[in-house]
PyMOL Python script that loads the backbone (N, CA, C, O; Angstrom):
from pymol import cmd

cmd.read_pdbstr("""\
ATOM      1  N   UNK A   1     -27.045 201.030-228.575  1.00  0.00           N
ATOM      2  CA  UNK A   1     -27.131 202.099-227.595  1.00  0.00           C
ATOM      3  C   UNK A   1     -28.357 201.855-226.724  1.00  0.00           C
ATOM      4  O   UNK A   1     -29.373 201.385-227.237  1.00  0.00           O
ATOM      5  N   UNK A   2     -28.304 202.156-225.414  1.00  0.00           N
ATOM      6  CA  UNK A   2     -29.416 201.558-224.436  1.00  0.00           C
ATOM      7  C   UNK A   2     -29.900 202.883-224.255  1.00  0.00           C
ATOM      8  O   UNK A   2     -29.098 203.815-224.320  1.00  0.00           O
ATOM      9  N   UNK A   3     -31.221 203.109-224.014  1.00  0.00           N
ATOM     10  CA  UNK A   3     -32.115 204.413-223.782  1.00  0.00           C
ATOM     11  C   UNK A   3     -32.711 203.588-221.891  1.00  0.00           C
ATOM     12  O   UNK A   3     -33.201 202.488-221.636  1.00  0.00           O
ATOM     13  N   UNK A   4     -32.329 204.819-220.941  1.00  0.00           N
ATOM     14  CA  UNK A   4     -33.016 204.538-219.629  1.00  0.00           C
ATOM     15  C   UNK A   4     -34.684 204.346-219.603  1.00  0.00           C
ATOM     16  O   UNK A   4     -35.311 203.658-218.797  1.00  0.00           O
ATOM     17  N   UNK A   5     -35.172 205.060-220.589  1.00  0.00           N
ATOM     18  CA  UNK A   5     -36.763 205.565-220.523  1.00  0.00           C
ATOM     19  C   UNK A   5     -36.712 203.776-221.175  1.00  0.00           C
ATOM     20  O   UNK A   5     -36.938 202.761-220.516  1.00  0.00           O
ATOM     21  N   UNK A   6     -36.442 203.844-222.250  1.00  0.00           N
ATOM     22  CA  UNK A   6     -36.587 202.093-222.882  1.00  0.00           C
ATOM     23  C   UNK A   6     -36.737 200.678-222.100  1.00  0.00           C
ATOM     24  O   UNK A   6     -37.576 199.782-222.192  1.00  0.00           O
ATOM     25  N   UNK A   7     -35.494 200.855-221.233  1.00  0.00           N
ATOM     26  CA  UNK A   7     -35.042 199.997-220.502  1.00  0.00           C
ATOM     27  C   UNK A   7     -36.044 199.615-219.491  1.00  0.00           C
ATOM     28  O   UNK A   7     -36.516 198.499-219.274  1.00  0.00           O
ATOM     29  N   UNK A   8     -36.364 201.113-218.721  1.00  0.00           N
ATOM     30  CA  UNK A   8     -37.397 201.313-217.571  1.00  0.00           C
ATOM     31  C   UNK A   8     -38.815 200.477-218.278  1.00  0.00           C
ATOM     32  O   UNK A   8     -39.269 199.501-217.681  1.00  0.00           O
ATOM     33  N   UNK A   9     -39.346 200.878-219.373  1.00  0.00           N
ATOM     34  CA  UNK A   9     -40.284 200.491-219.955  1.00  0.00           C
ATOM     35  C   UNK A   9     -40.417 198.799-220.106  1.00  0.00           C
ATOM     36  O   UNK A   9     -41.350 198.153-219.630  1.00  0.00           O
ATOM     37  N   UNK A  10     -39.499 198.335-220.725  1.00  0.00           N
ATOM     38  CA  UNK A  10     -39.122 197.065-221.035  1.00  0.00           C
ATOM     39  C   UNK A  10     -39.630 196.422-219.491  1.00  0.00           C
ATOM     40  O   UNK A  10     -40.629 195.759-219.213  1.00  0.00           O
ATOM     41  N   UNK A  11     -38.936 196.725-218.963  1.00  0.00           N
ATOM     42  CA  UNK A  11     -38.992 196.139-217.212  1.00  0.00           C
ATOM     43  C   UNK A  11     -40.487 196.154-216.921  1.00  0.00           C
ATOM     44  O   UNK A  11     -41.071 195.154-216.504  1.00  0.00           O
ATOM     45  N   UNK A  12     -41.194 197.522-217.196  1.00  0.00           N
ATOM     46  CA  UNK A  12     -42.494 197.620-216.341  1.00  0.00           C
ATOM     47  C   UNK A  12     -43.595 196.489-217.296  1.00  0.00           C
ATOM     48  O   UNK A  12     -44.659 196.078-216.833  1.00  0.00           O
ATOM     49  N   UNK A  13     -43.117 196.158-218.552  1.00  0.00           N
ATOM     50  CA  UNK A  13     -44.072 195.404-219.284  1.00  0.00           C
ATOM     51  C   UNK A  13     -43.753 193.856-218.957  1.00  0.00           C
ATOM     52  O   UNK A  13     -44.678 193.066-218.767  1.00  0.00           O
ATOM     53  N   UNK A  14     -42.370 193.453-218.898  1.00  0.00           N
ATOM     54  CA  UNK A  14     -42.078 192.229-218.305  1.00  0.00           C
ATOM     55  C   UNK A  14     -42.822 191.919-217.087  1.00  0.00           C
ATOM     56  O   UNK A  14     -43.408 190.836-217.103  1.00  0.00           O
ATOM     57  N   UNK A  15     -42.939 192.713-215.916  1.00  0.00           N
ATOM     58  CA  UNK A  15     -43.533 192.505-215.393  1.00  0.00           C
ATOM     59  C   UNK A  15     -44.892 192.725-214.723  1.00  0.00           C
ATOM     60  O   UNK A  15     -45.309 192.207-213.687  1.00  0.00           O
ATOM     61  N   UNK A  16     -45.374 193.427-215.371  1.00  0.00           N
ATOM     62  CA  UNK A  16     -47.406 193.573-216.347  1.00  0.00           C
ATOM     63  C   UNK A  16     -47.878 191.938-216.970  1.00  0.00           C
ATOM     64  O   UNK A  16     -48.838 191.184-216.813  1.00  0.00           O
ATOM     65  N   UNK A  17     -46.704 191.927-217.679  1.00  0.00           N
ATOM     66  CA  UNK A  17     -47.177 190.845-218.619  1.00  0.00           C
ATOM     67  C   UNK A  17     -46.888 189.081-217.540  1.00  0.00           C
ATOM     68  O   UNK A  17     -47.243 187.961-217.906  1.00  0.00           O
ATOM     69  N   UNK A  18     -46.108 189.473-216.133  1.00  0.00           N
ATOM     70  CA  UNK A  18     -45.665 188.392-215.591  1.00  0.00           C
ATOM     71  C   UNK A  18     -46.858 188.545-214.580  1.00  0.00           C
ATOM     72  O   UNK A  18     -47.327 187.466-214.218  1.00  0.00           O
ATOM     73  N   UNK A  19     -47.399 189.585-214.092  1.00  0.00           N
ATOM     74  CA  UNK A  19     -48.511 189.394-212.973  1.00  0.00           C
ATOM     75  C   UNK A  19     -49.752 189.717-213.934  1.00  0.00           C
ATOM     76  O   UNK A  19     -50.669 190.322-213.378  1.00  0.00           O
ATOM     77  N   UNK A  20     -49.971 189.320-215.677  1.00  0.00           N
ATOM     78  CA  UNK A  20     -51.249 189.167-215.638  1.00  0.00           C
ATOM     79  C   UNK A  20     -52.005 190.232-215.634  1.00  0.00           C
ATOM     80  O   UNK A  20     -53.109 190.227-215.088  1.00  0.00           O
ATOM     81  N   UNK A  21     -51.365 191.574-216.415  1.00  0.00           N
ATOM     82  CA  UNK A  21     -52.018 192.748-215.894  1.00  0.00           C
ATOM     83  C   UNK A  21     -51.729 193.218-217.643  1.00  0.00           C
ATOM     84  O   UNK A  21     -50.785 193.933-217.978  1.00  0.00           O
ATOM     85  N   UNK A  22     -52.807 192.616-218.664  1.00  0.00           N
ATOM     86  CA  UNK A  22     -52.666 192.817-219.674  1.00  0.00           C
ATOM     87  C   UNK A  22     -53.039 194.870-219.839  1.00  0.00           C
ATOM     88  O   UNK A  22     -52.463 195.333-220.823  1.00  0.00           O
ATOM     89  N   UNK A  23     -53.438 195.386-219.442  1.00  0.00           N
ATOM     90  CA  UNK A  23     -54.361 196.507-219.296  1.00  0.00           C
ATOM     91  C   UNK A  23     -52.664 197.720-218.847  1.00  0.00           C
ATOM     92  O   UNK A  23     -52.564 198.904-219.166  1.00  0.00           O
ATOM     93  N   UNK A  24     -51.754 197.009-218.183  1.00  0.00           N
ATOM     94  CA  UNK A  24     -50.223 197.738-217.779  1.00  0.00           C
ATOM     95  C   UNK A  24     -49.246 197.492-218.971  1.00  0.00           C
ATOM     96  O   UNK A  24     -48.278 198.064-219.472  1.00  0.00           O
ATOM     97  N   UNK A  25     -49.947 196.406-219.170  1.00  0.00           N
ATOM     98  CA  UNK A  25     -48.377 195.781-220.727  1.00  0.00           C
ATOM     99  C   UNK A  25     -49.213 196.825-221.820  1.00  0.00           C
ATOM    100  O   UNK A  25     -48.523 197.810-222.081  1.00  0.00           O
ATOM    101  N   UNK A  26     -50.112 196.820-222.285  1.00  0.00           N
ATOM    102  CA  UNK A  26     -50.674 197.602-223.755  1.00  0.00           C
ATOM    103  C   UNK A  26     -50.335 198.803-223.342  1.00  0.00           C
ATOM    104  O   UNK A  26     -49.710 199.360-224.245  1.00  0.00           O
ATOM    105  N   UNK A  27     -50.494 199.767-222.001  1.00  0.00           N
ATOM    106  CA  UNK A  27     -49.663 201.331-221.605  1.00  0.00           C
ATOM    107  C   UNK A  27     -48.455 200.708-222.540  1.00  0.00           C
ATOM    108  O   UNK A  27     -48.295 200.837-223.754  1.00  0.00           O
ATOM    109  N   UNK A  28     -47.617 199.952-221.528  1.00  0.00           N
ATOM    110  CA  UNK A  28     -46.226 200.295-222.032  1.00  0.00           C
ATOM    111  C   UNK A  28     -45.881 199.962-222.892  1.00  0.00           C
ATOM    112  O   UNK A  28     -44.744 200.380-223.112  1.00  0.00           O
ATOM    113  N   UNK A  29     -46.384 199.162-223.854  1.00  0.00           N
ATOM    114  CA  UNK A  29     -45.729 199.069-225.852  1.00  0.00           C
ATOM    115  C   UNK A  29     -46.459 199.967-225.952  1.00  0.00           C
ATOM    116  O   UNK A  29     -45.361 200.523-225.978  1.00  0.00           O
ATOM    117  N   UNK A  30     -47.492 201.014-226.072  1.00  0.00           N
ATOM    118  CA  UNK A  30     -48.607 202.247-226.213  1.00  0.00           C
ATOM    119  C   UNK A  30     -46.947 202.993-226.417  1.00  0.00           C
ATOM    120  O   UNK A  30     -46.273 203.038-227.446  1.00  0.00           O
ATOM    121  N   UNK A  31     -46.633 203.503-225.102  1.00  0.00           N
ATOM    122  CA  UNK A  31     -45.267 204.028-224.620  1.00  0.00           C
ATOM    123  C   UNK A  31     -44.050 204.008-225.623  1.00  0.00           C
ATOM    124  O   UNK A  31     -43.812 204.975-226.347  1.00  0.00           O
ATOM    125  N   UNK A  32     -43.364 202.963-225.627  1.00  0.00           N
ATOM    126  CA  UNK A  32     -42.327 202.374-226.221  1.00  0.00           C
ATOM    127  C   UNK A  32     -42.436 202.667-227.320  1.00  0.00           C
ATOM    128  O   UNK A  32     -41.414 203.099-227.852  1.00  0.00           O
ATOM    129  N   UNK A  33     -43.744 202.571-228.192  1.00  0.00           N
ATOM    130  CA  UNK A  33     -43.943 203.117-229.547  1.00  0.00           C
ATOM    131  C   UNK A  33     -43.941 204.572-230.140  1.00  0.00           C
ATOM    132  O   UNK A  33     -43.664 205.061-231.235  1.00  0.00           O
ATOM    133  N   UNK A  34     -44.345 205.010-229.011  1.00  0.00           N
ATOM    134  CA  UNK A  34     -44.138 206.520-229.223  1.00  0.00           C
ATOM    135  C   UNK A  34     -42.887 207.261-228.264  1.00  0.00           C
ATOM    136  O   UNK A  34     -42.932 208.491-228.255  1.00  0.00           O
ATOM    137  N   UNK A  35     -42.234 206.879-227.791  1.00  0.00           N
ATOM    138  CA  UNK A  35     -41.067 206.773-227.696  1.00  0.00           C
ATOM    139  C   UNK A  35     -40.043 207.656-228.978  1.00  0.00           C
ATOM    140  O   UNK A  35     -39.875 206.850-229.893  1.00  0.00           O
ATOM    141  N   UNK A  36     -39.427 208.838-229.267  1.00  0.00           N
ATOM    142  CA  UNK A  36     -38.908 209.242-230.198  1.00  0.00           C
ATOM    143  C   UNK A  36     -38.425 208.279-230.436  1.00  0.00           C
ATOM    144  O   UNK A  36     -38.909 207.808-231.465  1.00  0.00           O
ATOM    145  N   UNK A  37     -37.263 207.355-229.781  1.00  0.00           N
ATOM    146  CA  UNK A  37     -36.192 206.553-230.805  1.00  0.00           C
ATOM    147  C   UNK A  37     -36.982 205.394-231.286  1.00  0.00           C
ATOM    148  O   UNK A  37     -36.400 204.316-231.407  1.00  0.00           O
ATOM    149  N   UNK A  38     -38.276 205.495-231.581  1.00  0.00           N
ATOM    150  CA  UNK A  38     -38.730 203.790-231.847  1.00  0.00           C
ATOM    151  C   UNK A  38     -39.654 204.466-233.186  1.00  0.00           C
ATOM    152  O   UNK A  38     -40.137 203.586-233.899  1.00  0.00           O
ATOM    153  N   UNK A  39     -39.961 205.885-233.617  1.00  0.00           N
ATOM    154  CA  UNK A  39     -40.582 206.000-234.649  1.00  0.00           C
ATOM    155  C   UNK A  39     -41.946 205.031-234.734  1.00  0.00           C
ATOM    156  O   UNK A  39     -42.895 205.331-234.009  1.00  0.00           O
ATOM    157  N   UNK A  40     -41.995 204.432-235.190  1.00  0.00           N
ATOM    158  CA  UNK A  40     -42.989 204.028-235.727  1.00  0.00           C
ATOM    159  C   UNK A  40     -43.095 202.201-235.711  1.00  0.00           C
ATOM    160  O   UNK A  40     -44.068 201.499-235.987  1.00  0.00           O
ATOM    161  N   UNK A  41     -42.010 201.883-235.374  1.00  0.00           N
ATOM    162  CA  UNK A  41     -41.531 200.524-235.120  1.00  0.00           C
ATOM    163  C   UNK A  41     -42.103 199.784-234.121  1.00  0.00           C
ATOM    164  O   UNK A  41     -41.780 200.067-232.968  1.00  0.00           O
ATOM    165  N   UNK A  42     -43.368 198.347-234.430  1.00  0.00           N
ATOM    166  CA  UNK A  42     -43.908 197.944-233.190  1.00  0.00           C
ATOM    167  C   UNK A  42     -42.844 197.214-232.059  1.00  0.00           C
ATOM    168  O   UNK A  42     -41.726 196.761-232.304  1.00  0.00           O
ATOM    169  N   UNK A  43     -43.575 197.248-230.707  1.00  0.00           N
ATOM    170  CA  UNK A  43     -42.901 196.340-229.820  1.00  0.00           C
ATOM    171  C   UNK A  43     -43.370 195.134-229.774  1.00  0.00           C
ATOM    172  O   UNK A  43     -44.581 194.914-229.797  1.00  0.00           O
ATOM    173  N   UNK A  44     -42.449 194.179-229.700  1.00  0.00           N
ATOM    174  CA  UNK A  44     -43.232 192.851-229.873  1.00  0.00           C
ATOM    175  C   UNK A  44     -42.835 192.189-228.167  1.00  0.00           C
ATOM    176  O   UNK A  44     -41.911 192.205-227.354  1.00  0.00           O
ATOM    177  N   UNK A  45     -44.520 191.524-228.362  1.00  0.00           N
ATOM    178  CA  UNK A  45     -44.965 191.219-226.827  1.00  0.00           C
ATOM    179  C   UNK A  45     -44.876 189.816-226.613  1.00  0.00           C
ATOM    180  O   UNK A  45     -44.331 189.150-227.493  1.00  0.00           O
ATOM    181  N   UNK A  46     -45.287 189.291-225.667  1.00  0.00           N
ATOM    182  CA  UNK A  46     -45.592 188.119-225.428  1.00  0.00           C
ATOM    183  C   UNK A  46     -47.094 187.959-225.399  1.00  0.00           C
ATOM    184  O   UNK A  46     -47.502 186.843-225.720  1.00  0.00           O
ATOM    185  N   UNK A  47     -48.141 189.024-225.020  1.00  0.00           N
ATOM    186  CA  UNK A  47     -49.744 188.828-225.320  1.00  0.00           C
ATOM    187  C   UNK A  47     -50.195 188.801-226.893  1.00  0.00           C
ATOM    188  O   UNK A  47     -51.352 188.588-227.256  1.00  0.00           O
ATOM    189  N   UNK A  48     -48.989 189.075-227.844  1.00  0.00           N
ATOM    190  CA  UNK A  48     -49.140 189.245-228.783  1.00  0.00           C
ATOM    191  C   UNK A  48     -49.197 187.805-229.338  1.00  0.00           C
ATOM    192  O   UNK A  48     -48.183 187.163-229.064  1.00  0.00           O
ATOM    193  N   UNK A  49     -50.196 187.092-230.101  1.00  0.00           N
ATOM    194  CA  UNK A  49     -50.485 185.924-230.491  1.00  0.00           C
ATOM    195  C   UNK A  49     -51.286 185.019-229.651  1.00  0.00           C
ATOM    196  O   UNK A  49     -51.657 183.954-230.144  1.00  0.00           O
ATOM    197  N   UNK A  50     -51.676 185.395-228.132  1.00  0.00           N
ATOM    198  CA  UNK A  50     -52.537 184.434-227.800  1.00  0.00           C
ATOM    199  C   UNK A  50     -53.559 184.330-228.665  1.00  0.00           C
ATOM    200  O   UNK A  50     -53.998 185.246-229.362  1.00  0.00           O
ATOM    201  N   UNK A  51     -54.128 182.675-228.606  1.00  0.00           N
ATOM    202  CA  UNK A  51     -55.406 182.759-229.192  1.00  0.00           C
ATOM    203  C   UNK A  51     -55.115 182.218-230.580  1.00  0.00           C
ATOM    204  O   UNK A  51     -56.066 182.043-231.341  1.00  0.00           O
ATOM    205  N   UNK A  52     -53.952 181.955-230.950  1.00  0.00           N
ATOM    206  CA  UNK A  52     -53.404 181.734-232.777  1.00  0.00           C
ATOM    207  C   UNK A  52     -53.915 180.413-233.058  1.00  0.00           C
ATOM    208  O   UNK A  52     -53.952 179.683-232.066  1.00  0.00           O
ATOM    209  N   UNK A  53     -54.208 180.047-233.845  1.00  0.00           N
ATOM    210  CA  UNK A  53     -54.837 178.647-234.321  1.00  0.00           C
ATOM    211  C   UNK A  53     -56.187 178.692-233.924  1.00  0.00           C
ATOM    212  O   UNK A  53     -56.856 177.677-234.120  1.00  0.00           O
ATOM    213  N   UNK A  54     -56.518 179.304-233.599  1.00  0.00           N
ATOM    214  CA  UNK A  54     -57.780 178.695-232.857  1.00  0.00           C
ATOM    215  C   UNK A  54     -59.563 179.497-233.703  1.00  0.00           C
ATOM    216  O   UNK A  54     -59.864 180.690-233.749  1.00  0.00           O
ATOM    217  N   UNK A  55     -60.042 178.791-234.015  1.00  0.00           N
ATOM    218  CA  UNK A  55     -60.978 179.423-234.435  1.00  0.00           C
ATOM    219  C   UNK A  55     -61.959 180.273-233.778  1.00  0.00           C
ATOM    220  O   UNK A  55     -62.655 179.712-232.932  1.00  0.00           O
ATOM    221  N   UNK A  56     -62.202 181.780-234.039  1.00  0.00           N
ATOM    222  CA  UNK A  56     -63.125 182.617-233.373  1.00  0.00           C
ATOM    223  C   UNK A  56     -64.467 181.738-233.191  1.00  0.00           C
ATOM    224  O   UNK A  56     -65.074 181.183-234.107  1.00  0.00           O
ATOM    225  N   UNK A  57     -64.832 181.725-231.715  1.00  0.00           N
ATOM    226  CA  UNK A  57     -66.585 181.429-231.743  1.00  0.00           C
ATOM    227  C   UNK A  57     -66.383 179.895-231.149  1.00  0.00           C
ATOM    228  O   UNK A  57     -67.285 179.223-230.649  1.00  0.00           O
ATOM    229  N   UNK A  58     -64.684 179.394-231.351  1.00  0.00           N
ATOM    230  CA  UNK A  58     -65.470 178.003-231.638  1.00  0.00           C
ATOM    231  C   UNK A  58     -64.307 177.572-230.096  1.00  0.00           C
ATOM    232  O   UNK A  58     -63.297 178.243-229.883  1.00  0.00           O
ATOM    233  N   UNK A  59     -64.629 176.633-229.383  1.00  0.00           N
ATOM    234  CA  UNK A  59     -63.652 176.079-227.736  1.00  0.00           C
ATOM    235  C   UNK A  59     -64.336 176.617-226.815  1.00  0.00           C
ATOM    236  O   UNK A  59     -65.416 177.129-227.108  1.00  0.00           O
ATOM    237  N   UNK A  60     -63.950 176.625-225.729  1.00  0.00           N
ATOM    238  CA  UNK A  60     -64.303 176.578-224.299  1.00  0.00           C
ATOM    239  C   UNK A  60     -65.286 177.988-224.454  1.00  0.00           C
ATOM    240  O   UNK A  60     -65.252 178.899-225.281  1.00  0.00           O
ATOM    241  N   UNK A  61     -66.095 177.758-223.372  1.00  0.00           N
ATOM    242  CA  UNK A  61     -66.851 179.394-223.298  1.00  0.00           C
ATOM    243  C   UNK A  61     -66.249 180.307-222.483  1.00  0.00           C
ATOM    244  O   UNK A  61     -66.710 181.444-222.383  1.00  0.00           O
TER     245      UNK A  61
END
""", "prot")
cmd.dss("prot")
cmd.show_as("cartoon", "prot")
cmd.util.cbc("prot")
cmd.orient("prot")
C-alpha cells in the first residue's frame, strides 16, 4: 500500500541527498520515522555508512 505523505517524503530526501543537502535528508528520515505507518522502523539512507572502514582520527584532514 503506497502512503502520499511517504512517497512525497521519499522524493524530498532523494533529492536532499542528490544536491548534497545532508541537513534536508536527516528532516526527512526525522519525518518518515515518525510518520504513524512507520512506528518505530528506521529509514535507510544513502548518508547512512559514509565513512565505514575507515579509522576515526586517522586520512585526509
Amino acid at each position: 500500500m503506497s502512503c502520499p505523505t511517504c512517497d512525497a517524503l521519499r522524493k524530498e530526501l532523494a533529492a536532499a541527498e542528490r544536491n548534497g543537502d545532508p541537513s534536508k535528508a536527516v528532516d526527512c528520515r526525522v519525518l518518515l520515522r515518525r510518520h504513524p505507518e512507520h512506528g518505530d522502523v528506521p529509514v535507510a539512507g544513502k548518508a547512512k555508512g559514509k565513512g565505514e572502514g575507515k579509522a576515526e582520527g586517522k586520512g585526509e584532514p
